[in-house]
C-alpha positions in Angstrom: 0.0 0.0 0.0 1.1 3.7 -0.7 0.5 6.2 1.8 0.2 10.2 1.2 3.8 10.5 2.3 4.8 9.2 -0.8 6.5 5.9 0.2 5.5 2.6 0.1 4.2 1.4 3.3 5.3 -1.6 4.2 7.9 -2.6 2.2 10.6 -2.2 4.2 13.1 -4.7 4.5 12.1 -7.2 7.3 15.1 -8.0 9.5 17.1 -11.6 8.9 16.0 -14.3 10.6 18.5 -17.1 9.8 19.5 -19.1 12.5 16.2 -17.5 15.1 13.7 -20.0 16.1 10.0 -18.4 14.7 8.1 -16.4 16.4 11.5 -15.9 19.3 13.9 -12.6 19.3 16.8 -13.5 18.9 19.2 -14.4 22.7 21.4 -11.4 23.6 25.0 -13.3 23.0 23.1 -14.8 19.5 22.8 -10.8 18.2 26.2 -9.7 19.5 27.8 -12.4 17.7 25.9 -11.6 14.6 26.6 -7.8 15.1 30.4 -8.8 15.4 30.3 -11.1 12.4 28.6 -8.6 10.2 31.2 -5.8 11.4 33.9 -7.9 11.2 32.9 -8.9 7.2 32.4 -5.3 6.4 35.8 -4.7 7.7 37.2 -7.5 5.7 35.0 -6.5 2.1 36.1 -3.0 2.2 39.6 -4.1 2.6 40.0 -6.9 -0.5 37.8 -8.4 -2.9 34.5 -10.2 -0.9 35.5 -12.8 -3.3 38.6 -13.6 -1.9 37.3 -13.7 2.1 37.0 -16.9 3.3 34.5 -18.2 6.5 37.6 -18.6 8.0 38.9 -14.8 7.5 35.5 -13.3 8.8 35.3 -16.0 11.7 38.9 -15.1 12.9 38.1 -11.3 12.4 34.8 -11.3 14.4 36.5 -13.3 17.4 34.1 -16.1 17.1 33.9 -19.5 16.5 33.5 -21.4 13.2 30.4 -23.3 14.4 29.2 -20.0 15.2 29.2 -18.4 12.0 27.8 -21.7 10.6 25.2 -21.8 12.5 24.1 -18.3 11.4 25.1 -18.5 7.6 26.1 -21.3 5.7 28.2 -19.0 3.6 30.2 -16.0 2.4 27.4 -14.9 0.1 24.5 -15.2 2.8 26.9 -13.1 4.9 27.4 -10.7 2.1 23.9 -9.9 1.3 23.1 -9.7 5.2 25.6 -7.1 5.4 24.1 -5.4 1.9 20.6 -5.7 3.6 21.9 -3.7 6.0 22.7 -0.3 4.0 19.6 -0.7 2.0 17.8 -0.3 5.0 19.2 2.4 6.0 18.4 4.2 2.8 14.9 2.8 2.8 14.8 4.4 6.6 16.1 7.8 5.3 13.4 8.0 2.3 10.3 6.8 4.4 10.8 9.4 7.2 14.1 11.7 6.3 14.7 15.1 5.5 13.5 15.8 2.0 14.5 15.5 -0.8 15.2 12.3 -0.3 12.4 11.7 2.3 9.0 13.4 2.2 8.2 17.1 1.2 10.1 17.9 -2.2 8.5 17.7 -5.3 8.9 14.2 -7.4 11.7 15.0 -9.3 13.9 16.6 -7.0 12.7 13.1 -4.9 14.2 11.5 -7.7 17.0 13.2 -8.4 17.7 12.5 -4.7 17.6 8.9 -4.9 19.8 8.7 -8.1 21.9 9.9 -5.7 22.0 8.3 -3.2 21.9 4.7 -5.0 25.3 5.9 -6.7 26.5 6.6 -3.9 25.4 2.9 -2.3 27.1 1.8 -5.5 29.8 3.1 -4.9 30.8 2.1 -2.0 29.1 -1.3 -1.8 29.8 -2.3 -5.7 31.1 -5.7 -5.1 28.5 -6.4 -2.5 25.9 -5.6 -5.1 27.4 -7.6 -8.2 27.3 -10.8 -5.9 23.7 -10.3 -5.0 21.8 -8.5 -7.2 23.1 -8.9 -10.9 20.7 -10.6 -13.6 17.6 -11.7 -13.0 18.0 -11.9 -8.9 17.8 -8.1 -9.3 14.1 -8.0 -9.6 13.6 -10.9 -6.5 15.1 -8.5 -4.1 13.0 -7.0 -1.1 14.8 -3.9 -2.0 14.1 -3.8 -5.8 10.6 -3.9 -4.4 11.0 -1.0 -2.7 12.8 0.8 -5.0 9.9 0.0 -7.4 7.1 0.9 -4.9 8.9 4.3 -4.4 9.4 5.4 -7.5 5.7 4.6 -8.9 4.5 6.8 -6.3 7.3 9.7 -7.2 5.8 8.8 -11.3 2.1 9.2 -9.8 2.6 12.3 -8.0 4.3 14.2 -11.2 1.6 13.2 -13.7 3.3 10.4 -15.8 0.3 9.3 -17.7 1.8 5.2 -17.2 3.6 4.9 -14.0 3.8 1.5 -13.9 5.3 1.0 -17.6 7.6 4.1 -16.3 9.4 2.2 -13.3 11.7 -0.3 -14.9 12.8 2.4 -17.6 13.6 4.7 -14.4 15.7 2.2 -12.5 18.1 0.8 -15.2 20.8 3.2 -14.7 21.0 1.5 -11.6 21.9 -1.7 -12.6 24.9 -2.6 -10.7 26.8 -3.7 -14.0 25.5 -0.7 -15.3 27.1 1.7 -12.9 30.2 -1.0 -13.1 30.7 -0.2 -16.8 30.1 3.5 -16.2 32.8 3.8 -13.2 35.4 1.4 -14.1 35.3 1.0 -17.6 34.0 4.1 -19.1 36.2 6.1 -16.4 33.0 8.3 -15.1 33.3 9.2 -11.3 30.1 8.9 -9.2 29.5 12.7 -9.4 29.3 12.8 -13.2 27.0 9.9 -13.0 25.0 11.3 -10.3 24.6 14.3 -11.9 23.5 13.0 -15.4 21.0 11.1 -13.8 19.5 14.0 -12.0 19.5 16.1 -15.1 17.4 12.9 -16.2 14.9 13.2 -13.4 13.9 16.4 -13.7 13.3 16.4 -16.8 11.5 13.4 -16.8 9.4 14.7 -13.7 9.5 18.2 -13.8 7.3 20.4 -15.4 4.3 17.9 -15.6 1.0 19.5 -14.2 0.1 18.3 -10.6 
């Protein structure tokens, strides 16, 4: 469901449950040692290729056990997209009830222009998080392409687009993490010339419709 505020209600990430018994929060020593694991793989990512961390590297760094981190993920990649669950959250947290433009309380294009923004900048610094888990077709099965979606169909709505729906896809390509890939490393854009042709793109997609 969309609410007035212009983000979709109830699409926000739910919080991992691997490893809790349903319905149970989590014991105390059962969320440290998944906060420690998760800060001790971000550590690790930002400092070589995810690729090359092994369960062994992150259960060393975090200062647990490796029955421990078994018991919680059964691999790097679960541990990796935990850890990108993480910083989408926080983005989704920041557009449902932050300061506008990317939150509520600017007009849709300068919404959008917001969240080109602040995706590159997720790109950016999360790139080989995001080419591990949401490449191809898994891109569309994420809880956060979902949201993504939801948000920007409401930002389409609220500046006239006469098909919102047929206009989401078309708006979120540019974020394809190969995309952005080719764009940064191959094509030799920084994140600020990308950012900025994409908000050129919003508002003028957007802008100027009649509301």
């Amino acid at each position: 469901m969309e609410n007035g505020a212009g983000h979709p209600e109830g699409l926000l990430l739910d919080e991992p449950s691997v490893g809790a018994p349903a319905g149970r929060r989590p014991r105390a020593d059962a969320a440290r040692n998944r906060a420690q694991i998760l800060a001790a793989a971000r550590r690790l990512f930002a400092e070589k290729d995810p690729r090359a961390v092994t369960m062994g590297d992150i259960a060393r760094a975090a200062g647990v056990g490796r029955a421990t981190l078994y018991r919680r993920f059964p691999d790097t990649a679960s541990v990796a997209v935990a850890l990108l669950d993480e910083h989408e959250r926080e983005l989704q947290g920041a557009m449902i009830s932050g300061p506008p433009p990317l939150g509520p309380g600017a007009p849709p294009e300068e919404r959008l222009a917001a969240f080109y923004a602040a995706m590159v900048d997720l790109l950016d610094r999360h790139l080989p998080l995001l080419l591990g888990a949401e490449t191809g077709e898994r891109r569309y099965t994420t809880g956060a392409y979902a949201f993504w979606r939801a948000h920007l169909r409401v930002l389409a709505r609220a500046a006239g687009a006469p098909d919102p729906e047929a206009l989401v896809e078309p708006l979120l390509a540019p974020l394809a993490p190969e995309a952005f890939a080719h764009q940064r490393d191959r094509a030799g854009l920084s994140p600020a010339r990308i950012a900025a042709a994409l908000a050129w793109s919003a508002r003028r997609l957007l802008g100027g419709q009649d509301r």
